[in-house]
Structures are given as C-alpha cells and as structure tokens.
C-alpha positions as a Markdown table, in Angstrom:
| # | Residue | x | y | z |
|---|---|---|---|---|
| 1 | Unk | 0.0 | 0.0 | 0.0 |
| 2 | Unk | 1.3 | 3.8 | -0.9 |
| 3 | Unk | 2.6 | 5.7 | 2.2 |
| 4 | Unk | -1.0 | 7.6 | 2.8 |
| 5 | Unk | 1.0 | 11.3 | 3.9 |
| 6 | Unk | -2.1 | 13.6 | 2.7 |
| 7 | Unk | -3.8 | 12.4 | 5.4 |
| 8 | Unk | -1.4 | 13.6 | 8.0 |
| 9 | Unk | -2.7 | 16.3 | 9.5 |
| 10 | Unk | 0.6 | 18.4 | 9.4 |
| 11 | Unk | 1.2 | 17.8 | 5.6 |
| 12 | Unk | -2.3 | 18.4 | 4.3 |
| 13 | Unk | -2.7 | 21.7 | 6.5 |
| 14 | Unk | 1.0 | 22.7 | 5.0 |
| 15 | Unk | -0.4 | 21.2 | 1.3 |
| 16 | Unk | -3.6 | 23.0 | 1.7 |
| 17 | Unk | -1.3 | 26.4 | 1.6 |
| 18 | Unk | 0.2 | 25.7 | -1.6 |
| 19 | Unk | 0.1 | 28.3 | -4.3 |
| 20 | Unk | -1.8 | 25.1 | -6.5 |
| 21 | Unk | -4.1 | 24.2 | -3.9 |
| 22 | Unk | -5.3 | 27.4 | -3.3 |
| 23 | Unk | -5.2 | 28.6 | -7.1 |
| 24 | Unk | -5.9 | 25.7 | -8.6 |
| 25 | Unk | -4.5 | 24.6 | -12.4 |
| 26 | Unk | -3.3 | 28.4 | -12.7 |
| 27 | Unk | -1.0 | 27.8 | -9.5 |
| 28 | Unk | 0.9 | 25.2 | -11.1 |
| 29 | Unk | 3.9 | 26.8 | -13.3 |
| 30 | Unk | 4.0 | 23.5 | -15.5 |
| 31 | Unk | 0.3 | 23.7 | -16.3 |
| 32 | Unk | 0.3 | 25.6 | -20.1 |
| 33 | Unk | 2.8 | 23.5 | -21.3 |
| 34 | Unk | 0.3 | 20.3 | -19.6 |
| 35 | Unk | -1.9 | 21.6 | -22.0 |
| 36 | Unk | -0.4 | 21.1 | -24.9 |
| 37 | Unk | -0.2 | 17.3 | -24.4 |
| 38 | Unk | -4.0 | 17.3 | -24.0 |
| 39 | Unk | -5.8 | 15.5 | -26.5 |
| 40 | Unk | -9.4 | 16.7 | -27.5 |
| 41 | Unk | -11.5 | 16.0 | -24.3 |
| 42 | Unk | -15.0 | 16.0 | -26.0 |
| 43 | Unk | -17.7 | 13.4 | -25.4 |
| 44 | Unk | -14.2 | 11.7 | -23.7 |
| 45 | Unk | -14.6 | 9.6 | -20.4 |
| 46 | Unk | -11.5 | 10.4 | -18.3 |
| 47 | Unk | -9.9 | 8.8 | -15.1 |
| 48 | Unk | -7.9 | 11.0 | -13.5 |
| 49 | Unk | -5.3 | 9.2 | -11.4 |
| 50 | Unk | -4.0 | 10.9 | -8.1 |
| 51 | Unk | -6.7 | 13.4 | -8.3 |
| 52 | Unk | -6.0 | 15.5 | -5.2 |
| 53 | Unk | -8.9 | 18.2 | -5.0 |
| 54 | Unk | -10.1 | 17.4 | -8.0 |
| 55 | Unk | -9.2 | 20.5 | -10.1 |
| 56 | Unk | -8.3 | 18.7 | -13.7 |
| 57 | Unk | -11.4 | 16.6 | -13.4 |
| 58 | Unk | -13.5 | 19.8 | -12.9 |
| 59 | Unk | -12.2 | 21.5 | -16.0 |
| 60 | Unk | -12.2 | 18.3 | -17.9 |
| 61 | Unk | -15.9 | 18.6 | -17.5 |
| 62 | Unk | -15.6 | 22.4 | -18.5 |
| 63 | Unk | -14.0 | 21.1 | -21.6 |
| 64 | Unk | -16.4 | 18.4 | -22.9 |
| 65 | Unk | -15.6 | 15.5 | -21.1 |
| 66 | Unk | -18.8 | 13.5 | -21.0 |
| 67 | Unk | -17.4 | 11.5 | -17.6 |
| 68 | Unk | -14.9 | 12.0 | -15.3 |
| 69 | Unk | -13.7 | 9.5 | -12.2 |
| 70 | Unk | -10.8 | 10.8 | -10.0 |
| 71 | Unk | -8.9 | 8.3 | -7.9 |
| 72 | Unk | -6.8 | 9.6 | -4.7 |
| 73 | Unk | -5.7 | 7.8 | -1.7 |
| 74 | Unk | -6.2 | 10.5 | 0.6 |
| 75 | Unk | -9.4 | 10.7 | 2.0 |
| 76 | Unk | -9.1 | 14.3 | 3.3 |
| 77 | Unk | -8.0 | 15.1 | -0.8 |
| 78 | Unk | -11.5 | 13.0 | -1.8 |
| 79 | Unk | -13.6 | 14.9 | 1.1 |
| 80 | Unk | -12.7 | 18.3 | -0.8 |
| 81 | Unk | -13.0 | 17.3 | -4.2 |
| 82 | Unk | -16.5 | 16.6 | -3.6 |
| 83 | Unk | -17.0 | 19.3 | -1.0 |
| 84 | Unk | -16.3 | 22.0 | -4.1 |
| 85 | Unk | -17.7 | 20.2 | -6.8 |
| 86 | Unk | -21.3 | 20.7 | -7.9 |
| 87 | Unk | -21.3 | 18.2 | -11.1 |
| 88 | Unk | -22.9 | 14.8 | -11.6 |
| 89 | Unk | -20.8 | 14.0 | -14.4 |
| 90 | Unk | -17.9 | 13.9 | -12.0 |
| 91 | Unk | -17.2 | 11.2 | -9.2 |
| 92 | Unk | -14.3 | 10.7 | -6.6 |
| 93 | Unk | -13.1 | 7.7 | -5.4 |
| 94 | Unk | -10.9 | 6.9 | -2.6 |
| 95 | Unk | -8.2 | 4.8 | -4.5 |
| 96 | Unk | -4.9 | 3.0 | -3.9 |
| 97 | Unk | -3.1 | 3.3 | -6.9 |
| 98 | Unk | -0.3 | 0.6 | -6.2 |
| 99 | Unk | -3.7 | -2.0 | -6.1 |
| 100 | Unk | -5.5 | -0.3 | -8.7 |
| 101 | Unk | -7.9 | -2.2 | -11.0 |
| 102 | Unk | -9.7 | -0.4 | -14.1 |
| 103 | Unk | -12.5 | -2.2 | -16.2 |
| 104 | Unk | -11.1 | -3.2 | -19.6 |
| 105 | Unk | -11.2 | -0.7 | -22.6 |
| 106 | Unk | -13.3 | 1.8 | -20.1 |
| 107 | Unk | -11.6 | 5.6 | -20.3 |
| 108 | Unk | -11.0 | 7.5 | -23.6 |
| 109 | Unk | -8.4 | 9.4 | -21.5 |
| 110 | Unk | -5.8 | 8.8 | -18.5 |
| 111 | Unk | -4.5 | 11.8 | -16.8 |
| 112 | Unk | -1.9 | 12.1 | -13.7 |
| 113 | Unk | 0.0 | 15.2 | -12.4 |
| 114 | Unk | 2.5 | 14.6 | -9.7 |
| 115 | Unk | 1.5 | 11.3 | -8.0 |
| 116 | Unk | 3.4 | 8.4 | -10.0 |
| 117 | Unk | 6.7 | 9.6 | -8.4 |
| 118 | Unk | 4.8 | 8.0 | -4.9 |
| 119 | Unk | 3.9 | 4.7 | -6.9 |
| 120 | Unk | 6.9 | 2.1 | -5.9 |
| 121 | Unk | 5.6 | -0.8 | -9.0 |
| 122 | Unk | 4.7 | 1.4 | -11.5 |
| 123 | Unk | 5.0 | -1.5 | -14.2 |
| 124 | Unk | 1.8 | -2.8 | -13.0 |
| 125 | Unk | 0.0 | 0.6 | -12.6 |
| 126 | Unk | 1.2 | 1.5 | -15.9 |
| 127 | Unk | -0.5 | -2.2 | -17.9 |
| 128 | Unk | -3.6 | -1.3 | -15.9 |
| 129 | Unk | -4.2 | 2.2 | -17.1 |
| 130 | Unk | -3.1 | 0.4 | -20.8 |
| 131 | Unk | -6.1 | -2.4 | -20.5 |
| 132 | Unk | -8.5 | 0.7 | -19.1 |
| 133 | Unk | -8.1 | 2.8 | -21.9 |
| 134 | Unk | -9.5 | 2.1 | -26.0 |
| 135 | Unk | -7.4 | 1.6 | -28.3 |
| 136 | Unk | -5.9 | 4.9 | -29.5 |
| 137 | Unk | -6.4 | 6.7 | -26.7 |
| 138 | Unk | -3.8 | 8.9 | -24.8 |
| 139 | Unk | -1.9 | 8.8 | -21.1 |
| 140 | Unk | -0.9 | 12.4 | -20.2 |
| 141 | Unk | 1.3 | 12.6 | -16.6 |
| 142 | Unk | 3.7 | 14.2 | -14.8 |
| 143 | Unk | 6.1 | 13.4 | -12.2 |
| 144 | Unk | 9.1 | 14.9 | -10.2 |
| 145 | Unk | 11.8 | 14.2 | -12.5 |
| 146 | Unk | 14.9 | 11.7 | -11.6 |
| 147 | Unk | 17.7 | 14.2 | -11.4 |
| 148 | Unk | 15.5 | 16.7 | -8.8 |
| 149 | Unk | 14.2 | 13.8 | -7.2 |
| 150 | Unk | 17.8 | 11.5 | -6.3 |
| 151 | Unk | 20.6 | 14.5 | -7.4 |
| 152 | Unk | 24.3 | 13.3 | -6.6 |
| 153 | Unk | 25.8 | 15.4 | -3.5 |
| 154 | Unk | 28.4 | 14.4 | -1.2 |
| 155 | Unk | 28.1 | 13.9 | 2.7 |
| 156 | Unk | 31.0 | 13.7 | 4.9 |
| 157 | Unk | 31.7 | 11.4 | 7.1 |
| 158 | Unk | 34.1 | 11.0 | 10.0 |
| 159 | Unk | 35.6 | 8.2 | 10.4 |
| 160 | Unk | 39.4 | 7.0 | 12.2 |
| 161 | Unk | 41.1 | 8.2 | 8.9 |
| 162 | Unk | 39.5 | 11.5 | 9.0 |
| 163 | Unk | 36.7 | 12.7 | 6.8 |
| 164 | Unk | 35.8 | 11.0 | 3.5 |
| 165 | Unk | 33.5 | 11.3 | 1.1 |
| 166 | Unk | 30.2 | 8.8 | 0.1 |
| 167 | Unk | 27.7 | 9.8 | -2.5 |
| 168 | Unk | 24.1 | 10.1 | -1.7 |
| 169 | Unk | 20.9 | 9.1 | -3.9 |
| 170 | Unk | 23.0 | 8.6 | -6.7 |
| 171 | Unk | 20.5 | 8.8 | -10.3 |
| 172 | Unk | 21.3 | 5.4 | -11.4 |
| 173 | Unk | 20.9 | 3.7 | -7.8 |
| 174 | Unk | 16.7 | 3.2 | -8.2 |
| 175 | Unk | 14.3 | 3.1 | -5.4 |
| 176 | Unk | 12.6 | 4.3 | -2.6 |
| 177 | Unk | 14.0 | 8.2 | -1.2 |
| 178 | Unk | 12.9 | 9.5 | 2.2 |
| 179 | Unk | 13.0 | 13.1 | 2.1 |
| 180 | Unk | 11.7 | 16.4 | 4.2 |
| 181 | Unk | 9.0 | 18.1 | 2.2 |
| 182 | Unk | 6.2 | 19.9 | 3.9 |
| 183 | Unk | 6.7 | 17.2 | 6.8 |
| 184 | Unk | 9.4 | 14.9 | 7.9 |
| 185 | Unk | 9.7 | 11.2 | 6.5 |
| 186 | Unk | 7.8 | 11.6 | 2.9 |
| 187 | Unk | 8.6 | 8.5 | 1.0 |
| 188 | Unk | 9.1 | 8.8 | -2.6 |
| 189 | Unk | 10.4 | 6.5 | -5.7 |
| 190 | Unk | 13.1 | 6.7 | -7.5 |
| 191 | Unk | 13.3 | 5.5 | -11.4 |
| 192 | Unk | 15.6 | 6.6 | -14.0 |
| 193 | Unk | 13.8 | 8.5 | -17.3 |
| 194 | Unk | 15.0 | 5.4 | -19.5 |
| 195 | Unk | 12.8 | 3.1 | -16.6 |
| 196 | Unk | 10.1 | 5.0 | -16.7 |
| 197 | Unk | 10.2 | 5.2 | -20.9 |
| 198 | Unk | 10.9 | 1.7 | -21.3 |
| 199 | Unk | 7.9 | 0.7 | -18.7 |
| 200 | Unk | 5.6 | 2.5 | -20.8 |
| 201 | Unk | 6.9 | 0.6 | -23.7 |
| 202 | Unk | 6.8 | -2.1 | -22.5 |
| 203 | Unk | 3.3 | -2.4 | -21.7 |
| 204 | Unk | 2.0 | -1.1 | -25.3 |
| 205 | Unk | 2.0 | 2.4 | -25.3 |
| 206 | Unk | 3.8 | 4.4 | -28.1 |
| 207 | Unk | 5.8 | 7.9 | -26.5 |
| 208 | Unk | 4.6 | 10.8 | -28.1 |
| 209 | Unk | 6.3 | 13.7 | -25.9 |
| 210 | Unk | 8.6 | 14.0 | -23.6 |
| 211 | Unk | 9.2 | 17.6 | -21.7 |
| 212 | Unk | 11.7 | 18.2 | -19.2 |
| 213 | Unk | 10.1 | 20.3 | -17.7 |
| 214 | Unk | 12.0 | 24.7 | -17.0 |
| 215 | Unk | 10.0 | 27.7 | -16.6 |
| 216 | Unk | 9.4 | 30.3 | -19.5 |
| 217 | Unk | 11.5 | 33.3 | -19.4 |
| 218 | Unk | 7.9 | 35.6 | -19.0 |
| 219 | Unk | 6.8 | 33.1 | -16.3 |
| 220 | Unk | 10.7 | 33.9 | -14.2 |
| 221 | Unk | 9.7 | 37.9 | -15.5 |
| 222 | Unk | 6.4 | 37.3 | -13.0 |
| 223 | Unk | 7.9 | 35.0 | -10.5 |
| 224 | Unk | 11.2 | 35.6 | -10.4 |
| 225 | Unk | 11.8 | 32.6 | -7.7 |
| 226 | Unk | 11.2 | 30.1 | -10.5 |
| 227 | Unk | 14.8 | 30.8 | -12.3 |
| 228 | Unk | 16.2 | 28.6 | -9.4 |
| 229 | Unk | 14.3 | 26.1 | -11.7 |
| 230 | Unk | 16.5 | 26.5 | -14.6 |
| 231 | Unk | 19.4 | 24.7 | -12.5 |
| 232 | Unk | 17.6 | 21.3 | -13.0 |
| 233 | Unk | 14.7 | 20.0 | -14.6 |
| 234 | Unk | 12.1 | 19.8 | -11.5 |
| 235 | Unk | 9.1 | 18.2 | -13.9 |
| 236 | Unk | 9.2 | 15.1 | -16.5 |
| 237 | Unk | 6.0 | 15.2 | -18.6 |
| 238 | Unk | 5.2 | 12.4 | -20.6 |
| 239 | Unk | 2.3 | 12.2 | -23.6 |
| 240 | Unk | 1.8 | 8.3 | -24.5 |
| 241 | Unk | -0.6 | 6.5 | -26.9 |
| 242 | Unk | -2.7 | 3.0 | -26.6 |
C-alpha cells in the first residue's frame, strides 16, 4: 500500500497552503505547457489518477468530457474534491493506486500530475491504465523528475582516517528516497527517465512527448523565484498513446 502522507494532519494543512491548492491549475507553473499534451477531451470519459482536489477533473468537465472519475488515496484530498464540486458527471473515489484495477477498454483518456513519483511498482500501474483505456487513446502525466528527485551530492563522514567522502541518492541507484518536504519522513520513488520510458513501452503504449520540464522566461519575469528552476529540470511530462 502507498505511504498515505495527505492524510497527516501536518502535511495536508501545510499542502492545503500551496500556491496550486489554493489557485488551482493556474497555480501550477507547468500547467500551459500540460496543455499542450492534452488531446481533444469531447464526449471523452477520463480517469484521473491521483486526483487531489479534484481540479483537472473539474475543468475536464468544463471542456467536454462527457465523464470523469478521480482516484486519490487520501481521504481528506477526496472529502474536498467533492466538498467543491457541484457536477454529476464527476465522481471521486478513494483509491490505492499501487492496487488499482480499471475495467477493460473503459476511459477515452488517463491523466496524472505529480503522483506516480509515490507509486513504488509502476509496471503494474502502468499495464492497468493500458487495458482501461481504448485503443488509440492517450496517457498524459507528470512526475518529479529523476535528477530533482535523487541529485548526486556528497556527505562527509568522520571516520578513524579523517573525513571521507560517500555519495548520496545517486540517479542510477533506483528506489525508494525518504525526504523532508512539507513534513518529515515523505517517501518517494526513485526510477531513471529510461525506466520510466521503457515501462511504458513495455506495456504497449507508443511515446509521443517528452518535456523536461523549466520555466518560460515571462513566467521567471512574474515570478522571479522560478529561475532557481533552470538549475535542474524539477518536472518530466510524458504524452503516450494506446
């Protein structure tokens, strides 16, 4: 089962505060380039995995989608999805997404932004989204990319020879990362981009984009705290086909 850190009451209050919680799509830097990987969404029926407070699914339905299901773990994320939405073509669903099971050939349209970097078998979460979708159909996500996720640093340590050198979270050592964000003890997964490329690959779907994700010099002009981003790609966004 997924480490459930949403609904610890210290991380979701500190969440909650995010310039994307509280704004919603237009609080997420990476969100017009998102939407350029978007397919058509007319008449579509989309599962939206990792749905948080259920803001893509909402303006799915604002741009044609004819149904929309959003999965999410967290109960307190699924309690305010439906506490602000006011649509009966939209429903929630508390969902783990390391069990997940979709029916066959069901959505016209997978979408996930920021959740898949929590998913530690994402070979079998990527073949289940495959055998939910038609054939044709497109898998839109993004994730924390590899090199923000495990960067090489060194750490010293003492030892009876003096101080030395070892690595940490080096890119091409995969696997789990424990880190400090928002709250202490946030686990998270490490894969490599060729991993996560060759998983999609491997379970039928056909790469269409790939972005590395950096910040557009008018976005830095507004927010001038995003050029830190430029030092390292902190997004991977991935378009895929069925």
């Amino acid at each position: 089962m997924s480490q459930n850190i949403y609904d610890q009451s210290e991380f979701f209050t500190a969440y909650s505060r995010l310039p994307r919680s509280v704004h919603g799509l237009a609080g997420a830097p990476e969100w017009p380039a998102i939407q350029a990987l978007l397919p058509e969404l007319t008449g579509k029926k989309v599962v939206d995995l990792g749905c948080g407070f259920g803001w893509f699914c909402r303006w799915a339905r604002e741009h044609g989608a004819a149904r929309v299901l959003g999965l999410d773990l967290s109960e307190n994320m699924i309690a305010r999805a439906k506490a602000t939405t006011q649509d009966p073509g939209i429903a929630y669903e508390i969902a783990d997404l390391e069990q997940l099971e979709l029916p066959e050939g069901t959505f016209d349209f997978a979408y996930s932004s920021l959740a898949i970097h929590y998913i530690q078998d994402l070979g079998r979460l990527v073949r289940t989204v495959y055998r939910g979708l038609t054939p044709g159909s497109h898998f839109v996500f993004t994730t924390e990319h590899p090199i923000f996720m495990a960067p090489t640093r060194p750490d010293w340590s003492a030892d009876d020879e003096g101080l030395r050198i070892w690595p940490l979270n080096q890119y091409l050592v995969e696997g789990p990362r424990t880190t400090d964000w928002l709250t202490r003890g946030v686990i998270k997964h490490h894969r490599t981009l060729g991993t996560t490329l060759n998983t999609l690959i491997r379970a039928g779907f056909t790469v269409r984009h790939v972005e590395e994700w950096q910040p557009s010099p008018e976005q830095i002009a507004r927010h001038p705290e995003l050029a830190e981003e430029l030092d390292r790609p902190m997004f991977l966004l991935v378009a895929a086909q069925r």
